[in-house]
Each structure stands twice: as structure tokens, then as C-alpha cells.
C-alpha positions in Angstrom: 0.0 0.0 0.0 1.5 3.8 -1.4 2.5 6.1 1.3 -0.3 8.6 2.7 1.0 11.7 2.6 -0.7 14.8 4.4 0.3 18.5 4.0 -0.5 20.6 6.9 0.1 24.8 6.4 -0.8 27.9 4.7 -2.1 27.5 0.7 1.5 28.7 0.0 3.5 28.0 -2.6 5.5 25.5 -0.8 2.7 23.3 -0.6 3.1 23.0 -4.6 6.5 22.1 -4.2 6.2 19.5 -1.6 3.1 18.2 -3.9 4.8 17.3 -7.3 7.6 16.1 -5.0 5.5 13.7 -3.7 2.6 13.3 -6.2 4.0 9.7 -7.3 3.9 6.8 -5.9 2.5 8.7 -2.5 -1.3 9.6 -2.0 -1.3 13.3 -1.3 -3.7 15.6 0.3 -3.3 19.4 2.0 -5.1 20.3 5.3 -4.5 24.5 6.3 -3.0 24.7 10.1 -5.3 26.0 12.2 -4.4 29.4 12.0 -4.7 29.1 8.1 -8.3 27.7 9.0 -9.2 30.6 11.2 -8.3 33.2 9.1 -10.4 31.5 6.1 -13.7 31.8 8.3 -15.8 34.9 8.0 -14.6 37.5 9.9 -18.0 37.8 11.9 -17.7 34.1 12.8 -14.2 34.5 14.6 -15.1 36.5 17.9 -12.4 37.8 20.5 -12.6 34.1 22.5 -11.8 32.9 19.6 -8.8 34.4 19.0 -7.8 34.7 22.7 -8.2 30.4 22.4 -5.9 30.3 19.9 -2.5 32.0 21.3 -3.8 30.4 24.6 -3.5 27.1 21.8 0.2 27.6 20.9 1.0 26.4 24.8 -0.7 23.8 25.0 -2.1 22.0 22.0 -4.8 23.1 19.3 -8.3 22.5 21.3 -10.7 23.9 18.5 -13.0 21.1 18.4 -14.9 22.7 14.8 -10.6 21.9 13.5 -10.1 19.4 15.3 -13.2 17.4 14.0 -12.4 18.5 10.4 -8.5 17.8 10.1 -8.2 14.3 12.1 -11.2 13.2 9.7 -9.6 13.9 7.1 -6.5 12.5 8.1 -8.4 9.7 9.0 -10.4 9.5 5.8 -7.0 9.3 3.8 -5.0 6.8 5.9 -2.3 9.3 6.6 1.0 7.5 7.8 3.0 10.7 7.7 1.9 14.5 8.3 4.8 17.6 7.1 3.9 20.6 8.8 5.2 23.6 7.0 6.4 27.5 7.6 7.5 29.1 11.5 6.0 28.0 14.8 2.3 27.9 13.2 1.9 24.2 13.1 3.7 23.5 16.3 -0.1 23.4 18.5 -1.3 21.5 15.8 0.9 18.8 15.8 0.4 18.3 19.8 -3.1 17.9 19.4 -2.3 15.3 16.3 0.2 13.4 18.5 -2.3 13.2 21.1 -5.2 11.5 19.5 -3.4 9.7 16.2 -0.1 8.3 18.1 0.5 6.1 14.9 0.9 8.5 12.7 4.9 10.3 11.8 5.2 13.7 12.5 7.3 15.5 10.4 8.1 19.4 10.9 9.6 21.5 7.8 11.3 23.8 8.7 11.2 27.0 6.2 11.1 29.9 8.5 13.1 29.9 12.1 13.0 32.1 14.2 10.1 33.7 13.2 10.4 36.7 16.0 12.9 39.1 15.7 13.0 40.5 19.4 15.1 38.6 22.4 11.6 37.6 24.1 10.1 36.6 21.1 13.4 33.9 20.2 13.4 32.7 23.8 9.5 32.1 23.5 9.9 30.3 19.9 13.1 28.2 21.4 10.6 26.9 24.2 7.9 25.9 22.3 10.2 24.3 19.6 11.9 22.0 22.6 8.7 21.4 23.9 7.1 19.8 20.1 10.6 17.7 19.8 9.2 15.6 22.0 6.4 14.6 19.5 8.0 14.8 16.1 9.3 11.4 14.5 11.9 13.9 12.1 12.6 17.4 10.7 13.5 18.6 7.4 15.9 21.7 7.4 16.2 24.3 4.1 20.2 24.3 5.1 23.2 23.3 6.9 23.3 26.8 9.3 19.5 26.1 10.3 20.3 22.4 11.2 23.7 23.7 13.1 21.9 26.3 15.1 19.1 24.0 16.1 21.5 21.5 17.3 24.0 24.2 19.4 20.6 25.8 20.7 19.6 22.3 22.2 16.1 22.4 19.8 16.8 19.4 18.0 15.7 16.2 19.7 17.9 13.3 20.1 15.9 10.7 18.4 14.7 13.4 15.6 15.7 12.3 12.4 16.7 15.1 10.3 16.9 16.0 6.6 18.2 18.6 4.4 16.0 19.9 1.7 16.6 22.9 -0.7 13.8 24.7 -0.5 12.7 25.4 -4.2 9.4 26.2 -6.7 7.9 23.4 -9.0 9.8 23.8 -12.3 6.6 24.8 -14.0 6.9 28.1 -12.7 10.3 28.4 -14.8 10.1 30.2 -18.1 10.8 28.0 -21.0 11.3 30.9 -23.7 14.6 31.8 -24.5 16.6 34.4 -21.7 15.6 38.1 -23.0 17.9 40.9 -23.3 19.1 42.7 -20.9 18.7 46.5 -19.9 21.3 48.1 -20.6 21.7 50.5 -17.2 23.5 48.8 -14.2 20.2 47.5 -12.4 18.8 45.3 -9.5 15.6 44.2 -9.0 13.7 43.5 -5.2 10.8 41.3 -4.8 11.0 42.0 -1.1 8.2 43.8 0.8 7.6 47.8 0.1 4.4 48.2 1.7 5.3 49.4 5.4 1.9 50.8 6.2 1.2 46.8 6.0 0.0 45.7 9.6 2.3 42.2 8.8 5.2 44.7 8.1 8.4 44.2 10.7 11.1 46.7 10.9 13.2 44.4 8.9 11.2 45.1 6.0 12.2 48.8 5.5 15.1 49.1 3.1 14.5 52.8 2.1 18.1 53.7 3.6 19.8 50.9 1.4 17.4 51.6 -1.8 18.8 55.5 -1.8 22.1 54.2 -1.6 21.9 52.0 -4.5 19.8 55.1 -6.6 22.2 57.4 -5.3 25.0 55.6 -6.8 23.3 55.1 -9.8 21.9 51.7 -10.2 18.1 51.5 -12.1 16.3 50.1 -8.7 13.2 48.0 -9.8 10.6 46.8 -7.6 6.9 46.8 -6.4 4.5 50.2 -6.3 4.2 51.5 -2.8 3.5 54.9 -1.4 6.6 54.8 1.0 9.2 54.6 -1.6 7.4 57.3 -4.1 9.8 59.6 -4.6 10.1 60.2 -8.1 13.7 59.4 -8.5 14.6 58.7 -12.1 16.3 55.5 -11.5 13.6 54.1 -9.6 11.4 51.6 -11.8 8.3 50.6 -9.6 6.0 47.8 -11.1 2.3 46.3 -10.2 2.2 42.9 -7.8 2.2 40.0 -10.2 1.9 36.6 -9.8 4.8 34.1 -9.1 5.5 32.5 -12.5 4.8 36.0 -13.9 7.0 37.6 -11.4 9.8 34.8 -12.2 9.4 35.7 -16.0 9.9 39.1 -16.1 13.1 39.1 -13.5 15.1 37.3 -15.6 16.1 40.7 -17.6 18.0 42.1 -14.7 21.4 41.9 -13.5 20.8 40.9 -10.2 18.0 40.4 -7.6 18.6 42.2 -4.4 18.9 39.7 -1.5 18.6 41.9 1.8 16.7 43.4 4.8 17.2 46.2 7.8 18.6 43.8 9.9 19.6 46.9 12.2 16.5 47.1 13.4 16.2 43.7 15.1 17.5 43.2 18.0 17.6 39.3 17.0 18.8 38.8 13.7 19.2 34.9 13.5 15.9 34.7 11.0 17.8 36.8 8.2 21.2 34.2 9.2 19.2 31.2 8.7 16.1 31.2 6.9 16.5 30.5 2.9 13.8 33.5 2.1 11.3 33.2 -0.7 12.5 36.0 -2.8 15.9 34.5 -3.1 14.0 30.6 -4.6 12.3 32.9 -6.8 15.0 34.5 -8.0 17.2 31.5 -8.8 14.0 30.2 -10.3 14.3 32.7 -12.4 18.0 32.2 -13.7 19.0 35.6 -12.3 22.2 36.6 -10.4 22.1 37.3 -7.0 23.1 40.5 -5.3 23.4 40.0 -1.2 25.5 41.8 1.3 29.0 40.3 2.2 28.1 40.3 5.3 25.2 38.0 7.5 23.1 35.9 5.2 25.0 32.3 5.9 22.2 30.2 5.4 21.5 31.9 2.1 24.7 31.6 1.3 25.0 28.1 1.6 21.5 27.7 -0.7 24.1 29.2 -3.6 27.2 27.4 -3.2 26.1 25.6 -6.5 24.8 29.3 -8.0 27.3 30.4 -10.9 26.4 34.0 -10.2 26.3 35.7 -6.9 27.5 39.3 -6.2 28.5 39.3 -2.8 28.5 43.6 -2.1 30.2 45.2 0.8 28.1 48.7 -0.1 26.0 50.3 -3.0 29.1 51.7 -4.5 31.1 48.1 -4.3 27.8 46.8 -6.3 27.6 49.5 -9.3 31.5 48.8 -9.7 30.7 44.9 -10.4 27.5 45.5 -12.5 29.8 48.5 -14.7 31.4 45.3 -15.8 29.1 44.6 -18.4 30.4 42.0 -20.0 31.1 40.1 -16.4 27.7 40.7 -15.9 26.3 39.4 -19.0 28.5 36.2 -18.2 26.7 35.9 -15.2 23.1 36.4 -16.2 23.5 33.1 -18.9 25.2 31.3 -16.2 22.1 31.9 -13.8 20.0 31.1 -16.6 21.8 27.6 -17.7 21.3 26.5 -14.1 18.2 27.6 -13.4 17.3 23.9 -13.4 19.0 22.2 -11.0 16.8 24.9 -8.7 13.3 23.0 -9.1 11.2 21.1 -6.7 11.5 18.0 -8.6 15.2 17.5 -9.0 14.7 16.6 -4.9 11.7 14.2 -5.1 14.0 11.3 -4.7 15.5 12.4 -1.5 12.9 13.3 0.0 10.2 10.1 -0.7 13.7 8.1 0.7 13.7 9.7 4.2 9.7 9.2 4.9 10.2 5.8 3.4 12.6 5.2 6.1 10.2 7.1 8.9 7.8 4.9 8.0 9.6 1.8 8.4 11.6 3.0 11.7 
């Protein structure tokens, strides 16, 4: 009998990934997390208990009996041997409640996002509730070697916990198959990062106006999404409309380089930004573009492109527009991204990861 397979997170685009991984020879099915759940229900639906009994949740174990009924019939329903749970400290209640009432079943936790918080309280909170679901899990899949390492010099990784390192990376049908378009011809970066500060899921991190000017200021075209915080009418700015992913992924690849950074001076923890292999950076090797990110910080990112042919690692804006003035270097580099975009999709990883729930299963 084929391996039951269920999905447990946001409707994100990791979930496509981990699905045409998996599609064959497992049966596959997605369930949100409970917060995904929640925040799918009417807002008149959801009262103030409601939300009070779900951070109360995140200590002890997911009690919402309307999510509870749902997910572990479905889970049911399907035969699940093996739940992945997917993105920060979401899924962490979840899987309590899971272990609690389906004790056969393998828990697995992917971890994408880690730390999620970027304050001293909110790391020591996280670190707590991460020992506390080791306890449960049967394994954990990390996005690098630096996440793995700091999990296991925190003390977060429990020592029966078998562990597994995953590339995170998009379904190769979000890759363009046309040929690589032209280039501009104007030193240029494009961000895919956030720009929307009024946003109430905005952090401090988020606010790269100081960095943007410096790049404007020393002359590179800056291209990214249309906000009214960064409307200044500079000439070199290039704003564009929100597009989806395999648009977004399309269009990037006429740009030198996609700008890998955040305000990481404005955290007083910066260990998410260390670690975490963010979503912008597997869309932008997804998109056979170079990569533009600081010299210094970034060493789980880092490792994500030890295989990438073109990485411009910048000490300051003026360092950068001296390595994109090389424009024959940097057309060298754009149709090396764009050779390898390949080895960056989802399903180039299939076989590694089917082997270790294989061997969960059988443990």
C-alpha cells in the first residue's frame, strides 16, 4: 500500500512544491493549520474568544473542536502515515493535538522559517515551544546546513529526531521555458521583497529605504513593487504592479541581479535573516537571475548558492555598481544563472525526499 501523505500549512506555494515532489507513488492531500483555518472563516464568525483560544493554543495544544473534527477526519479518511507541517512556529499546536489523538501516525516538521520573532523575548519564546514539540516529532526537514547547526547548538533538535536537508525550491513549471531576453542596458537590481510598510504584517526588517537610496544614489536602475513609501520620483527608480509568481519569475530574468537583503539593524535578533533561505531568493534562482546580497550576514542563504554560478556578494552600493559597470562580467553571469536555473526546481529533490519518509515509515 503507497504512502499517505498529508500536507498541513498555509495554501503557500511550498505546498506545490512538496506536492509534485510527492505526487508519485505517494497519496497526497493538503489540510490549512489552524491558524490558516481561522483566518479562512468569516470575519464575523471569529469573535475575540476565539482568537484569545488560539494564542492560549500555541502552549498547549490546538483545542478547537470545529478543526479538530475536520482535520483528524480527514486525516483519518485518507489513511495518513505521515503529516509535514510547514512554515515558522504555526503548526507546532497542531501537531500536539495530532500526537495526542493519532499516536501512529509520523510527524514531520519543515522547517522553512526559524526564528520567526525578531526581538530577544520573542526567540526565547519560539526556542521553548520548539523543545517542547521535539518531544512529539518522529523527524525534521531543514532548508540548510546553518539552520540544522543552530538547532542543534541551541539544544532544539531532539535526540531521536531524524533530520533532513531539503533545498527549499518552486515546482519547475513556474520556470520560463522561452529563451533568456535581453538585458537593460543601465546597471540595475531588481527586489521582490516587501515595500508596503503601512502593512499591519510589516516588521522593521522590511524597511530598506536607507539601502534603496544608496543604490539610486550611486546610480543603479532600482526595480521593484509600487508603494507609497518609496514614491519619490527618482529617475532611476522603476516601480511595477504585484504579479503573480511564475509572472513575477518571468519578467526578472532581464536584470542583473536580484537584491537579496533586509534592515537587519533594526532587530535586535537577527538569527531569522542568518538562517532562513527566504522566498525571494527561490524565486529569484527560479528565475536564472544573479544574485546580489551583502558580504556580510546571510549564511544560510549563502550556503542555498554554493552551486549558483552567479552571486554578487557587495560590501556597499558603491562596491555593487562597480561589479555590474562590468558589463560583459555581468552578462557572463546572467547566462550562467540562466543555464542553471534547473537544477533549482522542486523536482530535482523528489528522490531524496520520498527516501527519508520511506525510512520514517519503516523505523
Amino acid at each position: 500500500m503507497s504512502l499517505g501523505v498529508t500536507l498541513l500549512g498555509p495554501d503557500i506555494d511550498h505546498r506545490r512544491s512538496l506536492e509534485c515532489m510527492l505526487r508519485q507513488p505517494y497519496r497526497v492531500q493538503w489540510l490549512p493549520d489552524s491558524n490558516s483555518y481561522q483566518a479562512s472563516r468569516p470575519a464575523q464568525d471569529v469573535t475575540r474568544l476565539d482568537r484569545l483560544a488560539h494564542r492560549a493554543a500555541r502552549l498547549i495544544g490546538t483545542f478547537d473542536a470545529r478543526y479538530l473534527r475536520d482535520t483528524l477526519g480527514c486525516l483519518e479518511r485518507q489513511s495518513t502515515d505521515v503529516v509535514i507541517a510547514y512554515w515558522g512556529t504555526e503548526p507546532l499546536a497542531d501537531l500536539l493535538a495530532i500526537r495526542r489523538r493519532m499516536p501512529h501516525v509520523k510527524l514531520v516538521l519543515m522547517v522553512l522559517c526559524y526564528p520567526v520573532s525578531l526581538t530577544r523575548a520573542g526567540v526565547a519564546r519560539q526556542d521553548w515551544m520548539m523543545r517542547r514539540i521535539m518531544r512529539v516529532l518522529d523527524g525534521v526537514i531543514f532548508p540548510n546546513e546553518a539552520m540544522r547547526d543552530h538547532f542543534q547548538a541551541a539544544g532544539l533538535l531532539g535526540r531521536t529526531v531524524e533530520a533532513l536537508i531539503l533545498p527549499p525550491c518552486w515546482t519547475g513549471s513556474f520556470q520560463s521555458t522561452d529563451d533568456q531576453p535581453q538585458g537593460f542596458s543601465q546597471p540595475n537590481v531588481i527586489f521582490t521583497g516587501r515595500t508596503d510598510l503601512s502593512s499591519a504584517t510589516v516588521h522593521a526588517a522590511d524597511d530598506l529605504r536607507v539601502l534603496m537610496r544608496q543604490l539610486l544614489d550611486a546610480g543603479i536602475e532600482l526595480h521593484h513593487v509600487r508603494s507609497r513609501e518609496t514614491d519619490d520620483g527618482h529617475p532611476l527608480r522603476q516601480p511595477f504592479q504585484p504579479m503573480r509568481q511564475a509572472d513575477l519569475i518571468r519578467m526578472m530574468a532581464r536584470h542583473d541581479a536580484s537584491l537579496i537583503a533586509y534592515n537587519t539593524t533594526a532587530c535586535e535578533r537577527d538569527d531569522r535573516f542568518r538562517l532562513t533561505v527566504p522566498d525571494r531568493l527561490i524565486t529569484t534562482v527560479a528565475a536564472g537571475v544573479p544574485v546580489a546580497v551583502p558580504q556580510e550576514g546571510y549564511e544560510g542563504a549563502k550556503q542555498y548558492l554554493q552551486a549558483h554560478p552567479g552571486v554578487l556578494s557587495f560590501r556597499d552600493a558603491a562596491h555593487l555598481r562597480q561589479m555590474l559597470d562590468d558589463r560583459v562580467r555581468v552578462a557572463e553571469l546572467r547566462a550562467q544563472a540562466w543555464a542553471e536555473r534547473g537544477l533549482y526546481a522542486a523536482e530535482r529533490h523528489a528522490p531524496r525526499l520520498q527516501g527519508f519518509l520511506s525510512a520514517l515509515r519503516s523505523s
